[in-house]
C-alpha positions in Angstrom: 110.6 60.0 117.6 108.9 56.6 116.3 112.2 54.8 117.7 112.7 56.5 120.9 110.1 56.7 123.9 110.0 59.2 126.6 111.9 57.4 129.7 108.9 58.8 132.0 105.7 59.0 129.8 107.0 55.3 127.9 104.9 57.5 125.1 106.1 57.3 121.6 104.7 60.6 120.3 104.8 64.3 121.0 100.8 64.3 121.3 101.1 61.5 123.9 103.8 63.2 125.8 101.9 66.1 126.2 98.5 64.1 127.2 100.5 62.3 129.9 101.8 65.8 131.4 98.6 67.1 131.1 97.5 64.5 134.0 100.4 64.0 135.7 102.9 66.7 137.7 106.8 66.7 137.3 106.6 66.7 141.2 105.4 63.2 141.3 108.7 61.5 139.5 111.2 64.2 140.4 113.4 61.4 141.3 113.3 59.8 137.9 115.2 63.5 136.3 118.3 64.3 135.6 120.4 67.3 135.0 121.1 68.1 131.5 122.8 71.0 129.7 122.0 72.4 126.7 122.9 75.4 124.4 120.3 78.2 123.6 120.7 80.4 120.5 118.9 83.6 120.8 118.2 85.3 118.0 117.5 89.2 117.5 113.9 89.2 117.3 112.3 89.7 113.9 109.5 91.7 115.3 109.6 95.8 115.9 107.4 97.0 118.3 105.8 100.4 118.4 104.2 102.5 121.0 100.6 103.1 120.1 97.6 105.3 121.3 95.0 103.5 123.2 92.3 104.9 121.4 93.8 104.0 118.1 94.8 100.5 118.9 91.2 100.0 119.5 90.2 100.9 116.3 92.3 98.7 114.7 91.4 95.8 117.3 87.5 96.4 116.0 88.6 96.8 112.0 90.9 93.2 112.4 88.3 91.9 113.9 85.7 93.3 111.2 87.7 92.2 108.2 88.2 88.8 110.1 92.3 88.8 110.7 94.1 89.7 113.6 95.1 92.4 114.4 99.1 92.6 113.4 97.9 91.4 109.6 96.2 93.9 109.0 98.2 96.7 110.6 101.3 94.9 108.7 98.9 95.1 105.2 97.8 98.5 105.8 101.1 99.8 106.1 102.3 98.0 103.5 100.1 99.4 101.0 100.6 103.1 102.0 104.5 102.5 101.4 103.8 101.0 98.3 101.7 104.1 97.0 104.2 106.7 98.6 107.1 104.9 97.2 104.8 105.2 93.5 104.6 108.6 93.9 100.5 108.1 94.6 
């Protein structure tokens, strides 16, 4: 983006596009946009997600939290590890 500037913003950086967006509102230069098309690839997600107890989620919210990671690392390490033994006969 060092060549180009946004046409509204005249800022010549992502972080100073978003600055000048946080202070101003789209509604104020409505007629300064233009209609544009675009094509969106969406991709199967990568994630799974899995029903699970309450009670148990909570648990694993506090022993993240403990072991200072969040929450999907550790479940993701955890059940990783108890594959690994199963799969090594442990």
């Amino acid at each position: 983006m060092s060549e180009n500037r946004s046409s509204i913003s005249n800022a010549s950086s992502y972080a100073e596009i978003g600055e000048f967006w946080d202070r101003h509102d789209l509604g104020d230069f409505e007629q300064q946009t233009y209609p544009v098309e675009f094509d969106l690839r969406v991709q199967s997600p990568s994630k799974v997600y899995v029903p699970l107890d309450r009670d148990m989620a909570e648990l694993l919210r506090n022993a993240a939290a403990s072991h200072g990671v969040s929450t999907e690392t550790l479940l993701n390490d955890w059940l990783k590890e108890k594959i690994e033994q199963k799969s090594l006969g442990k």
